[in-house]
N, C-alpha and C positions, 0 to 999 in steps of 0.2 A: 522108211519105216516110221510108226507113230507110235507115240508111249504114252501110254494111259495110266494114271494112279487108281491105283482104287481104294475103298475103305480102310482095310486094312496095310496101307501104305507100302506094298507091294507093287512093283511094274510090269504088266503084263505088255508084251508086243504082239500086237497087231499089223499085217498087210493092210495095204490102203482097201482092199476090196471087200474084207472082212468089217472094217473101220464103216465106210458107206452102208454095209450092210445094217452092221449094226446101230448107226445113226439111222437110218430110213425106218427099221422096224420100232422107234422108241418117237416118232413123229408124232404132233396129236393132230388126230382130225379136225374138223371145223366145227363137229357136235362136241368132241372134248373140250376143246378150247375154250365155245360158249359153256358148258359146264363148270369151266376152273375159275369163268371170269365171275356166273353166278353164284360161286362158291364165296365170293369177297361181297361179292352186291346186294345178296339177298339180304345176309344181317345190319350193310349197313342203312338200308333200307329200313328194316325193320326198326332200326334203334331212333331214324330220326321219325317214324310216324307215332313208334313211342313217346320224340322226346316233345312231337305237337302238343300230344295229348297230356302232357304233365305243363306244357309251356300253357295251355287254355285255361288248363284247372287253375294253377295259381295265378294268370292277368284275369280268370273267372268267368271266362270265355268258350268253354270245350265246344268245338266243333271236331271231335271223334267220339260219337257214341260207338261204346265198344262193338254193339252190335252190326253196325256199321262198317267198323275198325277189323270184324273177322270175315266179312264176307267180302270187303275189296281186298285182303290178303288173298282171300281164297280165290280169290276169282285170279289174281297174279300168278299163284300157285299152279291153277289151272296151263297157265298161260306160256309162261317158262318151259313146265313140263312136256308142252305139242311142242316147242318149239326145241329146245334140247334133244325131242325124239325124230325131228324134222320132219314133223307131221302137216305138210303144205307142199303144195305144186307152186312152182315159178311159171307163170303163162310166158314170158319171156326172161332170160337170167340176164343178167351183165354184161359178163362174161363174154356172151354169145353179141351185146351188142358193139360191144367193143370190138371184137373181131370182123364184122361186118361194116360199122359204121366209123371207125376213127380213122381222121385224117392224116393224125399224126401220132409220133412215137416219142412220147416223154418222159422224164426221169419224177420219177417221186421225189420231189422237193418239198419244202415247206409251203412253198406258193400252191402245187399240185395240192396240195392237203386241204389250203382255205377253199379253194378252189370246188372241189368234192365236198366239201361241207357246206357250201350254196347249193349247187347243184341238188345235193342231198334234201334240206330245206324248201326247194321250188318241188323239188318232188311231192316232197312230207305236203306243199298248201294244197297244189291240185289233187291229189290222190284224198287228203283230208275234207276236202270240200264235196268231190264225188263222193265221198258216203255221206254224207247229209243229204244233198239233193236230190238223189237217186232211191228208189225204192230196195232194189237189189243188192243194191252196196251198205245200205243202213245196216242192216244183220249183222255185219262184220264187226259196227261201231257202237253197237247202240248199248254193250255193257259199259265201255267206259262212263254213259253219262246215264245209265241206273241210278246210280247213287241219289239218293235225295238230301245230300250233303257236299260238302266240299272242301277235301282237307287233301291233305297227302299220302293218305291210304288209296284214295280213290282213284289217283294217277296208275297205281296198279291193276285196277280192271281191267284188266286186258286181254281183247277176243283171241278164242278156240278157233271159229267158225268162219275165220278169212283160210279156210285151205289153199284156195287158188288165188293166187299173189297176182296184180297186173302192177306194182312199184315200178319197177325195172320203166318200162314202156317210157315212164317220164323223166329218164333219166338218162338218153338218147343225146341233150346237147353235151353232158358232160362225157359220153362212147365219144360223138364228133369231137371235142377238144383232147380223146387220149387220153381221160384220165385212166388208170393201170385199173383194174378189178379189184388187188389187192388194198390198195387203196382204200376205195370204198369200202372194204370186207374191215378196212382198222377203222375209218371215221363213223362208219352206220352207227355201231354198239355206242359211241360217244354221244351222238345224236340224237339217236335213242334216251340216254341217260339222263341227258342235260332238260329232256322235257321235263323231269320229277320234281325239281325244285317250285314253280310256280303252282303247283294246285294246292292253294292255302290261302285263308281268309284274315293270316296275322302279320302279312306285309300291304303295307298302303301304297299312292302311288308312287312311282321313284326317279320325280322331275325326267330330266334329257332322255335317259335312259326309255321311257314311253315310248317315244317319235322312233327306237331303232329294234330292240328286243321285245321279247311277248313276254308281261311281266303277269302275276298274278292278279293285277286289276284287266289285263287284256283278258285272259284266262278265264278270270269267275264272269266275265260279260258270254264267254264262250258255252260257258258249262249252263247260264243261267234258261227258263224259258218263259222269262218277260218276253211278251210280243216286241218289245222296241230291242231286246237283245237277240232274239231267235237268229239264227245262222248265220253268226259274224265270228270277224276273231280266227280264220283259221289256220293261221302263221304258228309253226311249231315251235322256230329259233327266235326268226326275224317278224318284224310286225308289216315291213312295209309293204309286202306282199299283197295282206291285205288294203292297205291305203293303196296301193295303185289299181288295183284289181277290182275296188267297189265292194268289200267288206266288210268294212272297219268300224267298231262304232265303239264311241269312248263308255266307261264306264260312268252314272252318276248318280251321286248322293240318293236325289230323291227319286231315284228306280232302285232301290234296295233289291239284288238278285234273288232267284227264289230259282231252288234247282230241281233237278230230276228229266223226266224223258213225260214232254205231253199225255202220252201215253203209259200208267205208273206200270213196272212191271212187277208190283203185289211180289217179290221173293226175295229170299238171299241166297237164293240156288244161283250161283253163277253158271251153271251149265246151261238151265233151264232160261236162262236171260240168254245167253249165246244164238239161242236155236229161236224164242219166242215169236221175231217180228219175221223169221223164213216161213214158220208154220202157218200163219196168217196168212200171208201172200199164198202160200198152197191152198190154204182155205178157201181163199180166197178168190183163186184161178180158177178154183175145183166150183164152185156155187156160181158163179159166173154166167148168163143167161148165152152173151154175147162170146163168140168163138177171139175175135179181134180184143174184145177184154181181157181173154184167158191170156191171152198172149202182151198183150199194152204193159198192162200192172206191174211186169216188171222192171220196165225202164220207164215209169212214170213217174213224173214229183215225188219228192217222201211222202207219204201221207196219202196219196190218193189209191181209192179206192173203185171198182165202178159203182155204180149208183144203185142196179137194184142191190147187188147186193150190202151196201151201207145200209140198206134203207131196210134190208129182213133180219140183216145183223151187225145192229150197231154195237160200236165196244167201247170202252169208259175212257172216257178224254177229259184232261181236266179244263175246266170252260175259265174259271176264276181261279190264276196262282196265289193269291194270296189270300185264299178260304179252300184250305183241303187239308186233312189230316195226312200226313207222311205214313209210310209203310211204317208200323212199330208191333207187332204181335208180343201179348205182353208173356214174358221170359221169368222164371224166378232168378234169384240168384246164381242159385248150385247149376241152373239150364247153363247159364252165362258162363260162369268161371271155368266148365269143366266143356264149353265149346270152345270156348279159349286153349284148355288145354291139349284138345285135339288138334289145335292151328299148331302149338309148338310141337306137338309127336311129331304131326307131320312136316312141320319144318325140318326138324331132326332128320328124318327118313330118308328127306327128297334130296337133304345135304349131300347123305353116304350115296342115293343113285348118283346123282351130280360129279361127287369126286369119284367114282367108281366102274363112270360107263364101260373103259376099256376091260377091268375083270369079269364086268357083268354079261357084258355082248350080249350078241343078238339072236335069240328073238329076249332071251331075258330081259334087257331094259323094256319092252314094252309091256308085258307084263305085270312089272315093277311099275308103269305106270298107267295100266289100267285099276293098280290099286290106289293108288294115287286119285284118279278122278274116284273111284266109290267112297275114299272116305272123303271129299268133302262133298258130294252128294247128300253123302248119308247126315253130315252133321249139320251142314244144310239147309236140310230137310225140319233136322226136329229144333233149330230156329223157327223154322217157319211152323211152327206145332201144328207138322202132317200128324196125322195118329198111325200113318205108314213108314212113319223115320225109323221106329226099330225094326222092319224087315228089309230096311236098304243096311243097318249097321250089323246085321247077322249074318246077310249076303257077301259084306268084306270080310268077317271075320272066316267064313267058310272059305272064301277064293284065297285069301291069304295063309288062312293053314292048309292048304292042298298042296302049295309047294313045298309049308314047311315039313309036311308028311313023309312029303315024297324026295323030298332031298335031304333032310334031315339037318336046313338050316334057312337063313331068309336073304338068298342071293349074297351067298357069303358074309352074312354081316357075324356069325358067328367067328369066324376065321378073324375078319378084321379085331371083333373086340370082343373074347372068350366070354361065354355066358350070357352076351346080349340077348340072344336067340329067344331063352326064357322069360326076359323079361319082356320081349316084344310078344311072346305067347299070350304073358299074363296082361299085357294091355290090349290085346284081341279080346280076350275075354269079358273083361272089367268094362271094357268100351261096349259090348255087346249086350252085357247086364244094364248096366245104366242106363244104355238110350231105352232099351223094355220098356225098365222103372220107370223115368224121365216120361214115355207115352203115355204107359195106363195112368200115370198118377194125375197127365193130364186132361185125359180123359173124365177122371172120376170129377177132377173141380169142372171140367165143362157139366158135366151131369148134376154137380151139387148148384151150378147157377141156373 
């Protein structure tokens, strides 16, 4: 027999079968677990791209324009969200190769752990390096290096638009050595995390430490698109990856980095960045004179295009980095402070889905996060001063009260915190009026210039 305390310091007795039972039903899944870990991550994330941005202003440096500062949140926002809702295909899982491929059977030790944390890393260069040189693969990649900045917001931009996963595939010598599955499922999220620290331009370089990890002078040579920097650099953890491989190229003085994507992507729609360089190549297959084009373009060079059609529809490439105006669409104030404040609603929101998937289930949580992608669509948008941003922010407010109608709360957050309900009503609304305002108002100064 087993004896349980409970709250109220009472002992209830349990059979062991009941006991199992009720352990197994209180398990969290794999989507929960990532939920409770981004429930710790996200803020703190948040608080050190804040605390860049206060560290620039006073050495008098800011490299986070807020505007900047809200659309690499969002585009993370984005990103979290598919993946919390495990919105991607595995072309091959682990799991599966592990089963197939390991020769042996070993214990998860400390050694198993460095172990998979290489392995992980040799993954991360070659799968890193396939989306750059590939056409087909660029699309997956090419929001993180949007930014025409480079700070620690920007490490957040992170694709929607890789649904179908091929990771796994290079991660076959660590199945032959046995590493466990679960393994990997603890080191990934670490590996994952530990990229965040180096996208920043207010650590120099840091002697020994060069020749072994990817530091932020490795990094901004990665991010940058000086010709002498273009597609180097693409060691996640370790740097030597690329020094053995024919990648590597130092950072220096007199090539001052100059960042962004050859190609600008004119937004701060991170959606619209996600999908932009797929819809091209569609365009692109589609206009195609040559049948053998239609089909090439996508496992061609980055870049390449066929030639008549470059030649009937050419598109804006920058020729000279260091004579071209940045994406900055000019913003008032009140546009600014009150896009900001929709980045914090919706931090708040995406918190209670996060800690909440188990009450919410399914299909709810997705729902919950097709609201998620409209409002940063919508706010977006009227950064980008579409004159069509207040009919994507009237669009959320509708989709979002049709549940609260119909259910007569907002996926329980009433229950959770009494009276919430109302106030998320009242920010439907206010959010709906505004962005109007925010359009026609700036419609009318386009008319008065």
């Amino acid at each position: 027999m087993i004896f349980i305390k409970n709250t109220a310091q009472t002992k209830e007795i349990l059979n062991e079968t009941e006991f199992i039972n009720k352990f197994k039903s209180r398990t969290i899944n794999p989507m929960e677990a990532y939920g409770q870990i981004l429930l710790i991550a996200m803020p703190a994330f948040f608080v050190l791209v804040l605390f860049e941005k206060f560290w620039g202003i006073w050495k008098g440096n800011d490299t986070v324009p807020l505007n900047d500062m809200i659309a690499s949140l969002s585009s993370g926002i984005t990103n979290v969200t598919k993946d919390v809702l495990g919105l991607s295909i595995a072309v091959i899982s682990y799991s599966w190769l592990f089963e197939k491929f390991s020769f042996f059977q070993i214990e998860a030790t400390w050694l198993v752990y460095v172990i998979a944390f290489f392995a992980l890393d040799f993954a991360g260069y070659w799968t890193h390096r396939i989306a750059h040189e590939y056409n087909i693969f660029w699309n997956n990649h090419i929001v993180h290096h949007s930014s025409e900045e480079f700070n620690l917001a920007c490490a957040l931009r992170q694709s929607i638009s890789s649904i179908v996963k091929i990771f796994a595939i290079f991660l076959i010598p660590a199945a032959i050595l046995g590493v466990p599955p679960q393994v990997i499922g603890i080191v990934a999220p670490l590996h994952l995390f530990a990229q965040f620290w180096y996208h920043t331009r207010h650590i120099g370089r840091m002697g020994f430490l060069e020749k072994i990890i990817v530091t932020p002078s490795h990094h901004r040579v990665h991010h940058a698109i000086n010709p002498e920097y273009l597609d180097k650099n693409y060691g996640q953890i370790f740097i030597f990856w690329d020094r053995w491989f024919g990648t590597y190229q130092e950072e220096k003085d007199e090539i001052p980095a100059v960042y962004g994507v050859t190609r600008p992507v004119q937004t701060w729609n991170p959606i619209k960045i996600n999908f932009m360089h797929l819809w091209l190549l569609i365009k692109d297959a589609w206009r195609a004179e040559k049948w053998s084009d239609k089909l090439k373009i996508w496992f061609m060079p980055l870049g390449w295009r066929p030639a008549d059609v470059a030649k009937k529809y050419p598109v804006s490439k920058i020729e000279d980095v260091y004579h071209f105006d940045k994406y900055n669409p000019s913003l008032t104030k009140g546009m600014l402070i009150w896009s900001f404040g929709q980045l914090i609603a919706l931090l708040l929101l995406l918190s209670y889905l996060f800690g909440n998937l188990a009450d919410i289930g399914a299909p709810g949580i997705f729902y919950y996060g097709g609201f998620v992608f409209l409002t940063v669509y919508a706010y977006t948008e009227l950064m980008d001063r579409n004159p069509n941003a207040w009919a994507w922010e009237v669009l959320k407010a509708v989709y979002a009260m049709y549940f609260v109608l119909t259910s007569g709360d907002w996926f329980g957050l009433n229950k959770f915190l009494p009276g919430s309900v109302y106030i998320f009503v009242g920010y439907l609304v206010v959010s709906a009026l505004l962005s109007i305002w925010f359009s026609f108002k700036k419609e009318k100064l386009q008319l008065a210039n």
